[in-house]
Phi, psi and omega in degrees: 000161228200126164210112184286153178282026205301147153211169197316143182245091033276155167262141194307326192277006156319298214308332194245342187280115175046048200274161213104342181188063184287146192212166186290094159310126194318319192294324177315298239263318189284309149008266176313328174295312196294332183268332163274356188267346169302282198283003177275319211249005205035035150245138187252039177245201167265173213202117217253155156240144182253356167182150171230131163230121208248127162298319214179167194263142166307119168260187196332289191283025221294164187228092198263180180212152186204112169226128161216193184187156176288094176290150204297008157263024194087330169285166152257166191237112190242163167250150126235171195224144159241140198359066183091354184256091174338099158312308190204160183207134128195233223191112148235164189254144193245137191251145176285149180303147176280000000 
């Protein structure tokens, strides 16, 4: 599945990350894949990461992309993209309710 990424533009956690050359912190950007991925799929759980990987920094404006799929043990495997240039890569796991 294919999702865009909007987010405020500048995002507010800019203001402090590197200024002069502010770039998007990695936990906001899995944050946000995570919430859309919530909302596509209506699961409403916890969400274990079995790998992250971060390519390269966001900068201000970004045009982000979140493309995954269910891989056959069940995680997901996601990409994102700022305008076609891989960002993050890895694998989560969706965890049963206690």
């Amino acid at each position: 599945m294919k999702l865009p990424l909007p987010l405020p533009s500048p995002h507010p956690s800019l203001e402090g990350h590197f200024p002069g050359e502010p770039i998007l912190p990695g936990v906001v950007l899995l944050d946000e894949a995570l919430h859309a991925i919530e909302a596509a799929s209506g699961a409403h759980g916890r969400w274990r990461i079995g790998s992250v990987k971060f390519l390269g920094a966001v900068s201000q404006h970004p045009t982000l992309l979140l493309e995954y799929e269910r891989a056959p043990s069940g995680a997901l495997r996601f990409t994102i993209t700022d305008t076609g240039r891989p960002v993050a890569t890895g694998t989560l796991t969706e965890l049963d309710g206690d």
